[in-house]
C-alpha positions as CSV (number, residue, x, y, z in Angstrom):
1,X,-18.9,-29.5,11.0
2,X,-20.2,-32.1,8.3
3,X,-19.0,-32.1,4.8
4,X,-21.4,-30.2,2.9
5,X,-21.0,-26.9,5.5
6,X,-17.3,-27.1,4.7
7,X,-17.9,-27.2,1.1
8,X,-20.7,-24.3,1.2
9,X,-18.0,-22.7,3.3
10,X,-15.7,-22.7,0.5
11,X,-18.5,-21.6,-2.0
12,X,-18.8,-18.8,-0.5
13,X,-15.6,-17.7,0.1
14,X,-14.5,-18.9,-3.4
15,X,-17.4,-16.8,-5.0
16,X,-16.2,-13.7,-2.9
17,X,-12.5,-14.1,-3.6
18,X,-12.9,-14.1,-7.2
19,X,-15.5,-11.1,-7.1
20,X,-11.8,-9.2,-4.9
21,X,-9.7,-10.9,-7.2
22,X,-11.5,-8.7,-10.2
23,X,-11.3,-5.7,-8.5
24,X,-7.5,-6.8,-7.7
25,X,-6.7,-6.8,-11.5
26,X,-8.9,-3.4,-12.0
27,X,-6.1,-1.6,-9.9
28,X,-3.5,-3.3,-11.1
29,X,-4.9,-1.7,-14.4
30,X,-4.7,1.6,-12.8
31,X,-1.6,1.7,-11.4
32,X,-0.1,1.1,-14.8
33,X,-2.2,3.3,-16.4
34,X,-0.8,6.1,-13.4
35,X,3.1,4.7,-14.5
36,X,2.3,5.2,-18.4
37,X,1.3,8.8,-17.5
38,X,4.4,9.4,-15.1
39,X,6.8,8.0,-17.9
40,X,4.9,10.5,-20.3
41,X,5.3,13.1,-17.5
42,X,9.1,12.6,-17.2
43,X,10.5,11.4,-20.6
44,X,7.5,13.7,-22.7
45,X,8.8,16.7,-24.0
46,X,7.5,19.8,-21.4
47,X,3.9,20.5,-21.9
48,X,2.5,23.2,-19.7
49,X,-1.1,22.0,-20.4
50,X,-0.3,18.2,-18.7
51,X,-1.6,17.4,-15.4
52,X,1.8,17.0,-13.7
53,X,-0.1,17.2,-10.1
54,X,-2.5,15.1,-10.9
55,X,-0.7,12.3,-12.2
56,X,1.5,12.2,-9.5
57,X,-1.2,12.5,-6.5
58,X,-3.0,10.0,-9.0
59,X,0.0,7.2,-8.9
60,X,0.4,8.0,-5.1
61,X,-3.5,7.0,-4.4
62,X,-3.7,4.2,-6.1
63,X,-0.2,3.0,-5.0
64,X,-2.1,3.3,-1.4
65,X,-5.3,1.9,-2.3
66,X,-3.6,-1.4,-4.3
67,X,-1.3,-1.5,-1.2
68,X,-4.7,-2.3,1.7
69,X,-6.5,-4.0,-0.8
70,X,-3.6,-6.4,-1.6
71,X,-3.5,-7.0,1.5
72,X,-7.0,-7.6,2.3
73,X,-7.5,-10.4,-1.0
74,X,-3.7,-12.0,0.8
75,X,-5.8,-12.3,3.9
76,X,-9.0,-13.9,1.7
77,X,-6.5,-16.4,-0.5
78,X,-4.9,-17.5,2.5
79,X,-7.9,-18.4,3.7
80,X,-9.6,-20.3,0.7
81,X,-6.3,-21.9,0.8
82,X,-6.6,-23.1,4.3
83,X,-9.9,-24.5,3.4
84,X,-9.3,-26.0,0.2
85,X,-6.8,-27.9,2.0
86,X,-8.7,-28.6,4.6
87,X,-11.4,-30.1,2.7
88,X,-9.1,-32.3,0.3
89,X,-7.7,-33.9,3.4
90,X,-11.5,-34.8,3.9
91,X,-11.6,-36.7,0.9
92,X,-8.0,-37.8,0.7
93,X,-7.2,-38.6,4.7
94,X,-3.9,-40.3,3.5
95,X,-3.0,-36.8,1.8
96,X,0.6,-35.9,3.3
97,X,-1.1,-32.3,3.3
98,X,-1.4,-29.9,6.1
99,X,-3.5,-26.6,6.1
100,X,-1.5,-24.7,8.3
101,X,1.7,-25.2,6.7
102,X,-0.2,-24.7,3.2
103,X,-0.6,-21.0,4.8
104,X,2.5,-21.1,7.0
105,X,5.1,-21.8,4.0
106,X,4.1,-18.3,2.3
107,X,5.6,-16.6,5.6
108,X,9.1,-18.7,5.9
109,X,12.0,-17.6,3.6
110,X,13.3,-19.5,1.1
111,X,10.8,-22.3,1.6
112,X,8.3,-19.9,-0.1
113,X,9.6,-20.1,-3.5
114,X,7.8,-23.3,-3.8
115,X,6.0,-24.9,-0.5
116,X,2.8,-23.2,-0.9
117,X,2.8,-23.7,-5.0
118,X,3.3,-28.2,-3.8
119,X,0.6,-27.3,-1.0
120,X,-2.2,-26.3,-3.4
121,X,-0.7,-29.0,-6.5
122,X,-1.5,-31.4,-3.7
123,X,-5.1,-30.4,-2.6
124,X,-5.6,-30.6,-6.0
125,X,-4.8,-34.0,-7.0
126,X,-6.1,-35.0,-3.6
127,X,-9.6,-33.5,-5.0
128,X,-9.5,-34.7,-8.3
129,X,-8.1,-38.3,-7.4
130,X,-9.0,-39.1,-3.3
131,X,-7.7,-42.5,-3.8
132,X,-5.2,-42.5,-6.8
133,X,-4.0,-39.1,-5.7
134,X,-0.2,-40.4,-5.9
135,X,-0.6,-40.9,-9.9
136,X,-2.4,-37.7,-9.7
137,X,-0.7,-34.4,-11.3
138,X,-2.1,-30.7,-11.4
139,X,-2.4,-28.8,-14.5
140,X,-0.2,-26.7,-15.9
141,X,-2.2,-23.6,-14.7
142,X,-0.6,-24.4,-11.7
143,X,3.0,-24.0,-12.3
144,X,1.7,-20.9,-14.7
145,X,0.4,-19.0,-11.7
146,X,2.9,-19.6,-9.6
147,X,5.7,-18.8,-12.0
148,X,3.6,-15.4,-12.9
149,X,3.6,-14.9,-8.5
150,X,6.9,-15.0,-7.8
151,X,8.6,-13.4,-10.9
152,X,6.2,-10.7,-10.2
153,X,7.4,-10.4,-6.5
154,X,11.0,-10.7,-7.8
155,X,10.4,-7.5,-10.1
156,X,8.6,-5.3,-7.0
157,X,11.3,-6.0,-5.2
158,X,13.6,-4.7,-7.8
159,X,12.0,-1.9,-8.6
160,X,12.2,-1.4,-4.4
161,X,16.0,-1.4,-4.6
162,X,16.3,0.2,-7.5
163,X,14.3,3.7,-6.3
164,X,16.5,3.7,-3.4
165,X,20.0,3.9,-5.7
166,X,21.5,7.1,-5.4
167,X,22.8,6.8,-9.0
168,X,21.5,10.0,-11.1
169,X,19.1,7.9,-13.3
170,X,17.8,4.8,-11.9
171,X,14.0,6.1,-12.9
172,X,13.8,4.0,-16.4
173,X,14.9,0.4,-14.9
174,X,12.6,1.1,-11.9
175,X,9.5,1.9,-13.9
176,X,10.2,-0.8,-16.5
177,X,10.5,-3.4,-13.4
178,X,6.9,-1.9,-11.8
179,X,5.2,-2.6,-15.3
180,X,6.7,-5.6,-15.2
181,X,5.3,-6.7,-11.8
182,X,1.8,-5.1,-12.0
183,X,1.5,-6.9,-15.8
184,X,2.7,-10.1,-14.3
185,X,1.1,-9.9,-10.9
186,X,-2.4,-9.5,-13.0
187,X,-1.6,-12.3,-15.1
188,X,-0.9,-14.1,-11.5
189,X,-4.4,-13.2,-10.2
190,X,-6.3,-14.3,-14.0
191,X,-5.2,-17.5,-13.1
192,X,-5.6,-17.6,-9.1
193,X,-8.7,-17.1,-10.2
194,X,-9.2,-20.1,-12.3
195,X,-7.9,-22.0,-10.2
196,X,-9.7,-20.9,-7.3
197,X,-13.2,-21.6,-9.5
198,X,-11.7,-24.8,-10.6
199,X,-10.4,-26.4,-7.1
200,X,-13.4,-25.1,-5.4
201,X,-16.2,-26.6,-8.3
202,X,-14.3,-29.9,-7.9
203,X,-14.7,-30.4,-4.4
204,X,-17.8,-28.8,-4.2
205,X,-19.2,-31.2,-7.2
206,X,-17.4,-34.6,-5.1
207,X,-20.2,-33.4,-2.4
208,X,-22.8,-32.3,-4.5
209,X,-23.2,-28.8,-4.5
210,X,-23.0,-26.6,-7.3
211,X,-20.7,-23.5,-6.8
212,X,-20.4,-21.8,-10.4
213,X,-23.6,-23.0,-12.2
């Protein structure tokens, strides 16, 4: 496959994954709009006109709904990843970059707290600079995103341990840590997405296609 079907490869995967990446942060929205309601639900004084039923089949959907579609745009990121890699090796063959591992890293513990965050840095400066890639730095939206990632992850998994204390009331730390996550993990996705538009316009523009005209 020649350059240019690589980078219209990445086009339109990039122009896809930003169009799930919306609809990503328009759950995210929900779901905390369904914990608002439940905190008002458990810590409002009783109110026999609120939608008790509601909210709670409400925060249960959505829950469900965030949960497949989370891990539909994991499947599409991983993906852009793999070819955004995959393409700055193109330009940058001396790159000390592989695409598997770029993917791979997000599925080995420990290494996952920042492999995959060097991985993309990488494609980036190998992108930006092909043949000065080594003086080369990413931006700051980088180490941004990825802080916004993982301290998200960090706070689901809290709020995981958490709702399985048996203490008598674990329910305010665990839906202070799920606001916490779903406000960070959207913050996470703003800039996955700028960075997706960003790493993908650059490579696309090295070959000359335009990809967000």
């Amino acid at each position: 496959m020649n350059d240019t079907a690589d980078t219209r490869n990445i086009i339109r995967l990039a122009r896809l994954l930003v169009f799930w990446l919306w609809v990503h942060i328009a759950m995210k929205v929900a779901f905390m709009a369904t914990l608002i309601a439940s905190v008002i639900a458990v810590y409002g004084p009783p109110n026999d006109a609120f939608p008790y039923r509601a909210v709670g089949l409400a925060t249960s959907t959505v829950a469900m709904i965030s949960i497949v579609l989370r891990l539909g745009v994991g499947v599409m990121v991983l993906t852009w990843i793999y070819r955004a890699c995959r393409n700055a090796l193109s330009l940058a063959p001396d790159l000390p970059l592989s695409p598997g591992w770029a993917v791979g890293w997000y599925f080995v513990p420990i290494a996952a707290l920042w492999k995959p965050f060097a991985a993309l840095a990488l494609a980036w400066r190998g992108s930006v600079a092909p043949s000065a890639w080594r003086t080369e730095s990413a931006p700051s939206i980088f180490g941004w995103w990825w802080a916004f990632w993982i301290t998200s992850g960090v706070a689901g998994f809290l709020a995981g341990l958490v709702g399985r204390m048996r203490a008598e009331d674990t329910s305010t730390a665990r839906y202070g840590l799920l606001m916490t996550s779903t406000v960070l993990g959207a913050l996470a996705a703003l800039l996955l997405m700028r960075i997706v538009r960003r790493l993908s316009d650059r490579q696309a523009t090295t070959l000359g296609v335009a990809i967000f005209a």
